[in-house]
PDB file of N, CA, C and O in Angstrom, chain B, residues numbered from 101:
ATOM      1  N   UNK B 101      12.083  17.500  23.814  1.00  0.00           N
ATOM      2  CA  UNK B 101      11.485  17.789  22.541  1.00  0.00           C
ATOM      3  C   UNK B 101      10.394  16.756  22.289  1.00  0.00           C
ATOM      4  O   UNK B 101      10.572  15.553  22.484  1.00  0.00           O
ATOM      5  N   UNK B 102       9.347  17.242  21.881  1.00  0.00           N
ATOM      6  CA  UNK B 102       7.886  16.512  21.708  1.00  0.00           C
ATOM      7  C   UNK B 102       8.122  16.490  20.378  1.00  0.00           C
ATOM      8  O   UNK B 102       8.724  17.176  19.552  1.00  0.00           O
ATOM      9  N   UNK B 103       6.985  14.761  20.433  1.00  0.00           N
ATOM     10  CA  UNK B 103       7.288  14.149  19.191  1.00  0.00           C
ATOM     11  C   UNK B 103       6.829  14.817  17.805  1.00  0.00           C
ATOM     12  O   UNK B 103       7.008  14.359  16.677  1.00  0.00           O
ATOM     13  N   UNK B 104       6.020  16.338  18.269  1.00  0.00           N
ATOM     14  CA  UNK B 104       5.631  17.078  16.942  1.00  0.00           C
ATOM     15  C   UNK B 104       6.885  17.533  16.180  1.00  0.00           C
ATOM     16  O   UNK B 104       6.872  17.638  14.953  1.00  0.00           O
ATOM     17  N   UNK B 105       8.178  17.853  17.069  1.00  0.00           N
ATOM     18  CA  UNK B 105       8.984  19.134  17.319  1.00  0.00           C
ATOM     19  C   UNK B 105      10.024  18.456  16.676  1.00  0.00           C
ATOM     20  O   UNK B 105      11.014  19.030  16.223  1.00  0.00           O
ATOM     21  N   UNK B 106       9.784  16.967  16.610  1.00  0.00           N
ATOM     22  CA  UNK B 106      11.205  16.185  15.979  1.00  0.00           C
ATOM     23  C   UNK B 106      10.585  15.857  14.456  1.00  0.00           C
ATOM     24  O   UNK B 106      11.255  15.567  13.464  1.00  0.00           O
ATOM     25  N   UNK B 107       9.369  15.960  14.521  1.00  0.00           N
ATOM     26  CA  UNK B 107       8.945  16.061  13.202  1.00  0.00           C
ATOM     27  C   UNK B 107       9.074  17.243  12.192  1.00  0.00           C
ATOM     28  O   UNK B 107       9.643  17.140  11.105  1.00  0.00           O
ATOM     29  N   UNK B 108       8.623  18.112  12.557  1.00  0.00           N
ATOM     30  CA  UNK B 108       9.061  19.215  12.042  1.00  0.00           C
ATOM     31  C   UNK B 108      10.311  19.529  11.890  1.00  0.00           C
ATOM     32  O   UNK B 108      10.745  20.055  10.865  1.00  0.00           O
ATOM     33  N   UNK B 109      11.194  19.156  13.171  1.00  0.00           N
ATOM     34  CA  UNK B 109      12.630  19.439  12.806  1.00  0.00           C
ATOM     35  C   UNK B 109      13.464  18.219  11.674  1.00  0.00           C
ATOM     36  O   UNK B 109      14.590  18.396  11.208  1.00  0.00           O
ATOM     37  N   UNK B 110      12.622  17.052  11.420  1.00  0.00           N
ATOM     38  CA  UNK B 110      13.036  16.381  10.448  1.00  0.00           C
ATOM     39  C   UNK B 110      12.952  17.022   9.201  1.00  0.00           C
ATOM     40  O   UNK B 110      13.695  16.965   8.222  1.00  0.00           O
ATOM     41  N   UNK B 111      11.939  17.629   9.407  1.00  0.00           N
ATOM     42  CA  UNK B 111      11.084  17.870   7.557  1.00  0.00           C
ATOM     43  C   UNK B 111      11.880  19.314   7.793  1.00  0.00           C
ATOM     44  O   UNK B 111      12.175  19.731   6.673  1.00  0.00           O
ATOM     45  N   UNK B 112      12.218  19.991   8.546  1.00  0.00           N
ATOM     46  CA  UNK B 112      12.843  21.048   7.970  1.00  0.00           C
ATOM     47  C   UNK B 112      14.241  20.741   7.631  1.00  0.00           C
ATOM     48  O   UNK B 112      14.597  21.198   6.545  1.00  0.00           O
ATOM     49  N   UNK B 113      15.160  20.048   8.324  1.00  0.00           N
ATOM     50  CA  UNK B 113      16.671  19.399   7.768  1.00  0.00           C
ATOM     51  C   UNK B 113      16.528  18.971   6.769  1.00  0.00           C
ATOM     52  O   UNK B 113      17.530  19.016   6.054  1.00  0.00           O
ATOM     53  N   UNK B 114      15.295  18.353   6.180  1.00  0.00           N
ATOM     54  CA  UNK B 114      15.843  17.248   5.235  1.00  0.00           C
ATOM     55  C   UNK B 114      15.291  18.611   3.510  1.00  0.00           C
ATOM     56  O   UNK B 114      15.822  18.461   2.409  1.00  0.00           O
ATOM     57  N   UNK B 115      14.452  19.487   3.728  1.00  0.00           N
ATOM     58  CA  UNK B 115      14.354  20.836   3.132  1.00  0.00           C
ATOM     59  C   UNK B 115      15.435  21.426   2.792  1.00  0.00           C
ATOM     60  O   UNK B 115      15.820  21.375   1.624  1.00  0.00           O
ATOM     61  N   UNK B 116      16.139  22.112   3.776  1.00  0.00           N
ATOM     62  CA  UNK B 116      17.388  22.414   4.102  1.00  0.00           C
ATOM     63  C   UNK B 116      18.761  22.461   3.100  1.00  0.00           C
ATOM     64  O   UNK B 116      19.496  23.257   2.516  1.00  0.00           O
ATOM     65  N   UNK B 117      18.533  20.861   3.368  1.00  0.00           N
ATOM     66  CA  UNK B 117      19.997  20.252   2.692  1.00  0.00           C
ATOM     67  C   UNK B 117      19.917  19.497   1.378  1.00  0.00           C
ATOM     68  O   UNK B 117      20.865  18.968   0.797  1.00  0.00           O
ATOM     69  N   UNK B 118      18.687  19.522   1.005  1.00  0.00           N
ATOM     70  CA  UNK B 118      18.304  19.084  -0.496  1.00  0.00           C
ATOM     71  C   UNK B 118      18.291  17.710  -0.383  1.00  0.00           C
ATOM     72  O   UNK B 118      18.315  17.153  -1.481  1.00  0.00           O
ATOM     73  N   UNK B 119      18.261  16.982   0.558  1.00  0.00           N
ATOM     74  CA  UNK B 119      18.448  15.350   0.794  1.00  0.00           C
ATOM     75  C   UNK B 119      16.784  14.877   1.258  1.00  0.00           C
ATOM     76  O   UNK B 119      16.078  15.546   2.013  1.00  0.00           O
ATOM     77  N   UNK B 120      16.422  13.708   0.676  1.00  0.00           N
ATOM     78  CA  UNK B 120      15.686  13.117   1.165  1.00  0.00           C
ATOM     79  C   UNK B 120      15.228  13.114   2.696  1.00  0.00           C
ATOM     80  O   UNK B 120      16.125  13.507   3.442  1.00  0.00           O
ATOM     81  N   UNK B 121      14.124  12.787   3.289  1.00  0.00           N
ATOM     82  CA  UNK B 121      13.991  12.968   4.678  1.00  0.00           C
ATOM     83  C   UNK B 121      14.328  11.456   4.718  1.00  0.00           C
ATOM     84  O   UNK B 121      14.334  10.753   3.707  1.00  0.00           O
ATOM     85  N   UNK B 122      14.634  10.969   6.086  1.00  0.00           N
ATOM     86  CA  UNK B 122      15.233   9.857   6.658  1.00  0.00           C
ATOM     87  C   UNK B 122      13.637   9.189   6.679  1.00  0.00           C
ATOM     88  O   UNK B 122      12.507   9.677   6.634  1.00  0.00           O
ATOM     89  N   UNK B 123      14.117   7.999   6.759  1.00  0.00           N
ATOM     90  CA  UNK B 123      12.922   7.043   6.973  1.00  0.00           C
ATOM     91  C   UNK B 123      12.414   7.086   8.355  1.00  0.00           C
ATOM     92  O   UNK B 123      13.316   7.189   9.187  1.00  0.00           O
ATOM     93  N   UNK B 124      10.972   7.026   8.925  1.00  0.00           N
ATOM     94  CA  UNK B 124      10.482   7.093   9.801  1.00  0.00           C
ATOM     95  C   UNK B 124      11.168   6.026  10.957  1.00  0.00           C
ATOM     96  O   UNK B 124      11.393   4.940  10.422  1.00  0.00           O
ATOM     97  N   UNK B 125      11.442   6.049  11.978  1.00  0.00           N
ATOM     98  CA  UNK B 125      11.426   5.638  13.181  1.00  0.00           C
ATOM     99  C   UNK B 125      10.473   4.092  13.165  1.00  0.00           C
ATOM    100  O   UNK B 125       9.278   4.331  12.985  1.00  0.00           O
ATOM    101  N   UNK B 126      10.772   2.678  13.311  1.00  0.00           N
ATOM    102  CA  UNK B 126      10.125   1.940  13.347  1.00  0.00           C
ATOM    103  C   UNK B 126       9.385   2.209  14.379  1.00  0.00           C
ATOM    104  O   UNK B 126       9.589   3.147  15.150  1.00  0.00           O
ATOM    105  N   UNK B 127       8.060   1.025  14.493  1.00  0.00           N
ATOM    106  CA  UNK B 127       7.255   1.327  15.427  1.00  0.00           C
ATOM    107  C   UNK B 127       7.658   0.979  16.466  1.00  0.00           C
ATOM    108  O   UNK B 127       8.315  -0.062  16.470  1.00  0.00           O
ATOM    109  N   UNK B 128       7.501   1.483  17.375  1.00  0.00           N
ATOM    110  CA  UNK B 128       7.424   0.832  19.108  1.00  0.00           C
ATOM    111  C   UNK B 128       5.961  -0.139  19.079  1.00  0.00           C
ATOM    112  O   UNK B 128       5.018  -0.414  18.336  1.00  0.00           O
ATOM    113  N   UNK B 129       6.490  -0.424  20.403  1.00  0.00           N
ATOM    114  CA  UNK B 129       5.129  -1.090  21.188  1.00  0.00           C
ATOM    115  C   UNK B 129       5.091  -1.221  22.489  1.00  0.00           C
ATOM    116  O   UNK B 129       6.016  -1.479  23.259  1.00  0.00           O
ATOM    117  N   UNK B 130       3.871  -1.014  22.723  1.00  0.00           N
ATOM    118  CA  UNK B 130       3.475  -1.246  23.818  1.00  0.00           C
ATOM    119  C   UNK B 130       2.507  -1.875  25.113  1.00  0.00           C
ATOM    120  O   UNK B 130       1.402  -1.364  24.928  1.00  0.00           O
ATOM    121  N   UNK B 131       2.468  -2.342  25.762  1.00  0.00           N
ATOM    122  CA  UNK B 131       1.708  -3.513  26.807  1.00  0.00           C
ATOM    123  C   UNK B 131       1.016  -2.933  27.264  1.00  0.00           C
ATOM    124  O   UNK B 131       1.303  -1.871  27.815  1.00  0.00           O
ATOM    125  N   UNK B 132       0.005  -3.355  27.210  1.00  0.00           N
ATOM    126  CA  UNK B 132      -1.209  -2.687  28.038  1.00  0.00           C
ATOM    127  C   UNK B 132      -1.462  -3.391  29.358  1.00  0.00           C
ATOM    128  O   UNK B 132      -1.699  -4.597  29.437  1.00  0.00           O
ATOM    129  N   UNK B 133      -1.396  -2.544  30.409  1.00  0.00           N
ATOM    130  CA  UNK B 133      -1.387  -2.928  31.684  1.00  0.00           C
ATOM    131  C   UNK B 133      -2.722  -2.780  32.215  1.00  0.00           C
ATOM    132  O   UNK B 133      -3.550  -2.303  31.439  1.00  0.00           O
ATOM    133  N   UNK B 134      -3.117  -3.101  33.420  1.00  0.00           N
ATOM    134  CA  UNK B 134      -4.236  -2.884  34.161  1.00  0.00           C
ATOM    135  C   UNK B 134      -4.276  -1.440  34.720  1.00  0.00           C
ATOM    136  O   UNK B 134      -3.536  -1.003  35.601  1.00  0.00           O
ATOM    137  N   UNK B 135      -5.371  -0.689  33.993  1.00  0.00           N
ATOM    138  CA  UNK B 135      -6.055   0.468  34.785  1.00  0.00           C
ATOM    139  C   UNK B 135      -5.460   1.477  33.706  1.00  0.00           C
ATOM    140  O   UNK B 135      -5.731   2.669  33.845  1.00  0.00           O
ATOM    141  N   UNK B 136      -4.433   0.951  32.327  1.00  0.00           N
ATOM    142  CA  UNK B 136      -4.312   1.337  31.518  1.00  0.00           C
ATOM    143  C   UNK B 136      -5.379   1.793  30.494  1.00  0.00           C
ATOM    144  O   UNK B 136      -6.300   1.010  30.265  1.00  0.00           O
ATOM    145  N   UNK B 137      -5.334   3.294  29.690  1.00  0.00           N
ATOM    146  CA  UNK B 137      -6.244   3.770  28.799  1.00  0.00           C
ATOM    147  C   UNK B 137      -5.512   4.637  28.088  1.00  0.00           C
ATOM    148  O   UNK B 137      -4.436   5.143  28.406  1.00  0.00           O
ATOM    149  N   UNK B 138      -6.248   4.814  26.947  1.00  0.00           N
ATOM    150  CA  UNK B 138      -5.485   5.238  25.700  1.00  0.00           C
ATOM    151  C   UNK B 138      -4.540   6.882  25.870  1.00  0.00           C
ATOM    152  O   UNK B 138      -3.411   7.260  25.559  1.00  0.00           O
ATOM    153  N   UNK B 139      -5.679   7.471  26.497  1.00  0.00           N
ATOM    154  CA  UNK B 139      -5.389   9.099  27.094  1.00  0.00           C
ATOM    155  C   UNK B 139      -3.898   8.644  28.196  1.00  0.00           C
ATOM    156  O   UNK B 139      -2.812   9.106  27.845  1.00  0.00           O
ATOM    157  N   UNK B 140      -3.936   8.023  29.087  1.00  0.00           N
ATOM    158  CA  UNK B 140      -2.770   7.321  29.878  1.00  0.00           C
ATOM    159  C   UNK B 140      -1.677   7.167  29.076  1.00  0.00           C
ATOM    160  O   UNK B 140      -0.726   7.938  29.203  1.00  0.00           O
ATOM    161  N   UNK B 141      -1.665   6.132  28.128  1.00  0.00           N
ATOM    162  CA  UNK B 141      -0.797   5.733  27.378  1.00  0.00           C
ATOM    163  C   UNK B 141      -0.249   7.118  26.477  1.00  0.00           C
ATOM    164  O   UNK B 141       0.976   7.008  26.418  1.00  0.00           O
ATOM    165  N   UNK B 142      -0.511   7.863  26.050  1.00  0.00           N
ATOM    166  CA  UNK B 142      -0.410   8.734  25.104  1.00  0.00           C
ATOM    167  C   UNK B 142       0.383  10.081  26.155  1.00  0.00           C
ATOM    168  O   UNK B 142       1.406  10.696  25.853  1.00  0.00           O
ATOM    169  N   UNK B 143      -0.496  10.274  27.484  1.00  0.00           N
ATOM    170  CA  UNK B 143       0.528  11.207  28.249  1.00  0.00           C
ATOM    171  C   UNK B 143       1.606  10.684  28.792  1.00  0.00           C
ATOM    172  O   UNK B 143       2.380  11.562  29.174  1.00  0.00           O
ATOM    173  N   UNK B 144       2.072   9.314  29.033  1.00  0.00           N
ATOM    174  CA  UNK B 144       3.049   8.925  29.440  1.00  0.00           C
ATOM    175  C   UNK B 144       3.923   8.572  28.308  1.00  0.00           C
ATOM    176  O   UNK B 144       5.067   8.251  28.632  1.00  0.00           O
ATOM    177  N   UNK B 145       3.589   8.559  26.834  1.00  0.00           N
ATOM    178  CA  UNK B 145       4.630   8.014  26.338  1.00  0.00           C
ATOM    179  C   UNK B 145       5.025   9.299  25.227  1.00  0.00           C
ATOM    180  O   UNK B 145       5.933   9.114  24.416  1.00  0.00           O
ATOM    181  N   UNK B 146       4.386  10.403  25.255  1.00  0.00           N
ATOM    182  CA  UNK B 146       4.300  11.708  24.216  1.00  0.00           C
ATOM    183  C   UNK B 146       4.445  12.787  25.216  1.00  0.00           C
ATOM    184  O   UNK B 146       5.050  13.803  24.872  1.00  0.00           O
ATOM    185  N   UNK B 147       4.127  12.724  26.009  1.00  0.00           N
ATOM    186  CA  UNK B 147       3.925  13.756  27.255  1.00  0.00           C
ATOM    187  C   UNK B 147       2.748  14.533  26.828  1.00  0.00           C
ATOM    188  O   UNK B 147       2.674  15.722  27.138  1.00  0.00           O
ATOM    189  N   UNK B 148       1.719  13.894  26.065  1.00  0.00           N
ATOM    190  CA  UNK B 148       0.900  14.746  25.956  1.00  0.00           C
ATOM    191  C   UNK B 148      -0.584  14.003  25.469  1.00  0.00           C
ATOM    192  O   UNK B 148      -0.830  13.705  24.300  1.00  0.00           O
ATOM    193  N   UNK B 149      -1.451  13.788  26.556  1.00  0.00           N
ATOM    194  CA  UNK B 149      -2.703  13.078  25.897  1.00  0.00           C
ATOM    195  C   UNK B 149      -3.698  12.919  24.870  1.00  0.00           C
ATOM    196  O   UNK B 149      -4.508  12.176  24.315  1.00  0.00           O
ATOM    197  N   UNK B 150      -3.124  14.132  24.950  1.00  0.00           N
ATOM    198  CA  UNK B 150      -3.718  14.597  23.682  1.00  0.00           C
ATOM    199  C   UNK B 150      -3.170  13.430  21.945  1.00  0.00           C
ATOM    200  O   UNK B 150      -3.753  13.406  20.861  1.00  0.00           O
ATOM    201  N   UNK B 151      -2.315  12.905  22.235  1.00  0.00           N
ATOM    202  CA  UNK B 151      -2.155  12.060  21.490  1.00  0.00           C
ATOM    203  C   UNK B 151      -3.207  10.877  21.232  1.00  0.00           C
ATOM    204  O   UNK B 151      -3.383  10.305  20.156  1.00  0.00           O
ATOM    205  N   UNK B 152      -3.605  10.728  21.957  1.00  0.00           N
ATOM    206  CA  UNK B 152      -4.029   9.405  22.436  1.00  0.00           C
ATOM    207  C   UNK B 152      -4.810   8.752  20.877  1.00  0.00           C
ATOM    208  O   UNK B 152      -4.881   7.534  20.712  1.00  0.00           O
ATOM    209  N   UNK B 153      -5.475   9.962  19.586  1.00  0.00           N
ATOM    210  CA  UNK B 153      -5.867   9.629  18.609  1.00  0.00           C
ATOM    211  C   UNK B 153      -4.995   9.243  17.925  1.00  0.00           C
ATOM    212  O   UNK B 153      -5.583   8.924  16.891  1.00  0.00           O
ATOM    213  N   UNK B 154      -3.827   9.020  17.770  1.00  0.00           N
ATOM    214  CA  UNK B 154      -2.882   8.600  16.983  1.00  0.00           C
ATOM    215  C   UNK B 154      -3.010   7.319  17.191  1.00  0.00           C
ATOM    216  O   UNK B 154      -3.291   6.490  16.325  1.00  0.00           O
ATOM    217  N   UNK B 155      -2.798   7.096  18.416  1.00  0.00           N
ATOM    218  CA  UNK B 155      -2.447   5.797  18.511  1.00  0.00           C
ATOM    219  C   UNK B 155      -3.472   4.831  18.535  1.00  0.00           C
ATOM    220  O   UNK B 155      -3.154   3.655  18.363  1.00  0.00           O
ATOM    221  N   UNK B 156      -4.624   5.129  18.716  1.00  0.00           N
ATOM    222  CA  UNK B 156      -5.948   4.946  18.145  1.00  0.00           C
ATOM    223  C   UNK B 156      -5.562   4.328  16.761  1.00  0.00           C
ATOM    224  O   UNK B 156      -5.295   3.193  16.367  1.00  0.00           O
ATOM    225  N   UNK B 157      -5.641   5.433  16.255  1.00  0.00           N
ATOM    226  CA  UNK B 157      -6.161   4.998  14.478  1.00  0.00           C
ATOM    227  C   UNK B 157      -4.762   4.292  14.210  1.00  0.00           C
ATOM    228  O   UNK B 157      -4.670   3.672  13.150  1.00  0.00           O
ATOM    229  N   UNK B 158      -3.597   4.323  15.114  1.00  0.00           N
ATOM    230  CA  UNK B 158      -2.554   3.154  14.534  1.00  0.00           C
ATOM    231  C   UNK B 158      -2.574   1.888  14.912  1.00  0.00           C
ATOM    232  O   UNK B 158      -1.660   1.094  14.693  1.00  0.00           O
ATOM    233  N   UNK B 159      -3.538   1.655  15.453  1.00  0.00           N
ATOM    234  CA  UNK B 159      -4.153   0.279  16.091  1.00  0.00           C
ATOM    235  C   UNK B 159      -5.608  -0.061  15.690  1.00  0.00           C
ATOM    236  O   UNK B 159      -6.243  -0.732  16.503  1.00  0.00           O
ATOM    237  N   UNK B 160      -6.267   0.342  14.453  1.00  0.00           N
ATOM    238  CA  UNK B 160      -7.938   0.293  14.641  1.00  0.00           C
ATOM    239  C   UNK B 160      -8.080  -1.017  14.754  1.00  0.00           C
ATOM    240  O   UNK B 160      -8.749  -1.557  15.635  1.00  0.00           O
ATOM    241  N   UNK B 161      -7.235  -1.803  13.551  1.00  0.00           N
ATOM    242  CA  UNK B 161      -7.669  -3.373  13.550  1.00  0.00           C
ATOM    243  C   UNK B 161      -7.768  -4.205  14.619  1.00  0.00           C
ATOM    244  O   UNK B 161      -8.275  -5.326  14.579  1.00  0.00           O
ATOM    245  N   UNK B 162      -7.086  -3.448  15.995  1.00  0.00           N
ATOM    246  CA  UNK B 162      -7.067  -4.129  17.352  1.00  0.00           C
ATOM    247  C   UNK B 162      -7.843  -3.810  18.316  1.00  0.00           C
ATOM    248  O   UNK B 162      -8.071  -4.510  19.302  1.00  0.00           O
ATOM    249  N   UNK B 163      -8.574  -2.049  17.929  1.00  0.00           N
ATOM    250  CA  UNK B 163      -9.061  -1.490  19.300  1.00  0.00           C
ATOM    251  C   UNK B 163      -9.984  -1.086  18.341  1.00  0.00           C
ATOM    252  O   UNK B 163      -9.720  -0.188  17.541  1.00  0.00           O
ATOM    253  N   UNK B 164     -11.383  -1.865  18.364  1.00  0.00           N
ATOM    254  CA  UNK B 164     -13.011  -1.611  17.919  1.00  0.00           C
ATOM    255  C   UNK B 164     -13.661   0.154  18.736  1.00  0.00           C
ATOM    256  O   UNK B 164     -14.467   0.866  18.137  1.00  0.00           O
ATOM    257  N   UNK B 165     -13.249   0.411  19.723  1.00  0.00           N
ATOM    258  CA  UNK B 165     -13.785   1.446  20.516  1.00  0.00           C
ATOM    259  C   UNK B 165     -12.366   1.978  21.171  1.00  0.00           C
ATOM    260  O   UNK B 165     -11.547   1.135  21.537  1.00  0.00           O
ATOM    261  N   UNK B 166     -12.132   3.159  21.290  1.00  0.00           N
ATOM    262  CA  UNK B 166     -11.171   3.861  22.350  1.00  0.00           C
ATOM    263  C   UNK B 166     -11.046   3.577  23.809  1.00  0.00           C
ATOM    264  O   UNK B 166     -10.100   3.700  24.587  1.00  0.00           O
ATOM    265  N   UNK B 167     -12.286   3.158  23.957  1.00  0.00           N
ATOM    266  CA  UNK B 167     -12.424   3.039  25.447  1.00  0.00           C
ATOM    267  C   UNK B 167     -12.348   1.890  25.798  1.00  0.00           C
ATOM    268  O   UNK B 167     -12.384   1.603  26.995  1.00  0.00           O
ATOM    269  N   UNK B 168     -12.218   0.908  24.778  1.00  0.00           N
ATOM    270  CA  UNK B 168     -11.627  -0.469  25.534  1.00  0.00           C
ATOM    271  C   UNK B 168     -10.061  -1.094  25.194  1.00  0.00           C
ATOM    272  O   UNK B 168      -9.679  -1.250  24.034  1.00  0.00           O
ATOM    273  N   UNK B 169      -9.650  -1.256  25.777  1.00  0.00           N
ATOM    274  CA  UNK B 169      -8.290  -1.499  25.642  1.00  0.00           C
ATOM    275  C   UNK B 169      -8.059  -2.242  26.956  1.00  0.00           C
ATOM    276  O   UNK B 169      -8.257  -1.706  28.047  1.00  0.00           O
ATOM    277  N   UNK B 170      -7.486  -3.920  26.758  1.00  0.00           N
ATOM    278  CA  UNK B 170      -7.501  -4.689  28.067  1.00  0.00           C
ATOM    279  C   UNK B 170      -6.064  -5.260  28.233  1.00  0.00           C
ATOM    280  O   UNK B 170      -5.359  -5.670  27.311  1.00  0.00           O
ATOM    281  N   UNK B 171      -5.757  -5.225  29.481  1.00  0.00           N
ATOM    282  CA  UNK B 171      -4.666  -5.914  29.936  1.00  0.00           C
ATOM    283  C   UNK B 171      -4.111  -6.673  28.767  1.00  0.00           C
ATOM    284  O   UNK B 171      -4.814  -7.204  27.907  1.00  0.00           O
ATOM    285  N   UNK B 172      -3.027  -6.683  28.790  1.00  0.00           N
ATOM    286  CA  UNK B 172      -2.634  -7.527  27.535  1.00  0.00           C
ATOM    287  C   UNK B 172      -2.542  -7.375  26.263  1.00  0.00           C
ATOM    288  O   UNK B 172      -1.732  -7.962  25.545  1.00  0.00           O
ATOM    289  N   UNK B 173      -3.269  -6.673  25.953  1.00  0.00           N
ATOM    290  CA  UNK B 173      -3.317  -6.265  24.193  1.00  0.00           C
ATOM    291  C   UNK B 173      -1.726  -5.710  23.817  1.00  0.00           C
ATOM    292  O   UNK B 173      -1.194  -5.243  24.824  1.00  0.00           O
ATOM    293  N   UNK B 174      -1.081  -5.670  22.914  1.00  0.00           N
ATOM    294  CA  UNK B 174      -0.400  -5.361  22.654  1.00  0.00           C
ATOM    295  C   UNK B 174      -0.382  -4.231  21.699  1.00  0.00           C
ATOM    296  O   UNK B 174      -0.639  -4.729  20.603  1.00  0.00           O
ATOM    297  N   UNK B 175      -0.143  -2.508  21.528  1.00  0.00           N
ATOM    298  CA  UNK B 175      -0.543  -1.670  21.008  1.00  0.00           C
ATOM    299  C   UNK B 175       0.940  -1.488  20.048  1.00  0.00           C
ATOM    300  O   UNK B 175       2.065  -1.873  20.366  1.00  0.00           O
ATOM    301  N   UNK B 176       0.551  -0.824  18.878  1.00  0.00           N
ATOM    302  CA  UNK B 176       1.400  -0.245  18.001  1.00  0.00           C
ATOM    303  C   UNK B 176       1.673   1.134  18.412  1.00  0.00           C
ATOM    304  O   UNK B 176       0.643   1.774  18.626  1.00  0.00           O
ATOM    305  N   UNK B 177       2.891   1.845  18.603  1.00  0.00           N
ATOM    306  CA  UNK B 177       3.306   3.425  19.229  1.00  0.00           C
ATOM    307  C   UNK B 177       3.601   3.757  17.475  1.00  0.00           C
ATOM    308  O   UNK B 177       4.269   3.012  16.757  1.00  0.00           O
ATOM    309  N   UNK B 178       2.853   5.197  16.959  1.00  0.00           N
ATOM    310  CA  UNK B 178       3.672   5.768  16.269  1.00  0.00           C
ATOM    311  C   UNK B 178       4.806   6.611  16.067  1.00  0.00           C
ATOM    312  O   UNK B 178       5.212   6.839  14.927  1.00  0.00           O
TER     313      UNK B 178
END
């Protein structure tokens, strides 16, 4: 199940049963390795690259451009 599919299936349980939705999932993180890029990071950790803007804009204060991202940085996963 993709991370859209647990979203939706949150917001529909928590509809459902008249209860509040649960609090989001703290963030992950993740290391940026060599030969690592955002599209990379996003199909290996979502199964789908298409992510890769998320995690973008959940990191702007760290990553000035998409296309740079260096060894080492340490990224926020939403």
């Amino acid at each position: 199940m993709g991370i859209l599919e647990r979203i939706l299936a949150r917001k529909k349980d928590s509809a459902s049963n008249g209860s509040p939705a649960t609090p989001p999932a703290p963030w992950r993180t993740y290391l940026v390795a060599r030969g690592d890029n955002l599209w990379k990071i996003a199909k290996r950790e979502y199964g789908d690259a298409n992510w890769w803007y998320e995690i973008f804009n959940a990191n702007r204060r760290l990553i000035k451009s998409p296309d740079l991202v260096h060894p080492g940085m340490t990224l926020r996963l939403p």
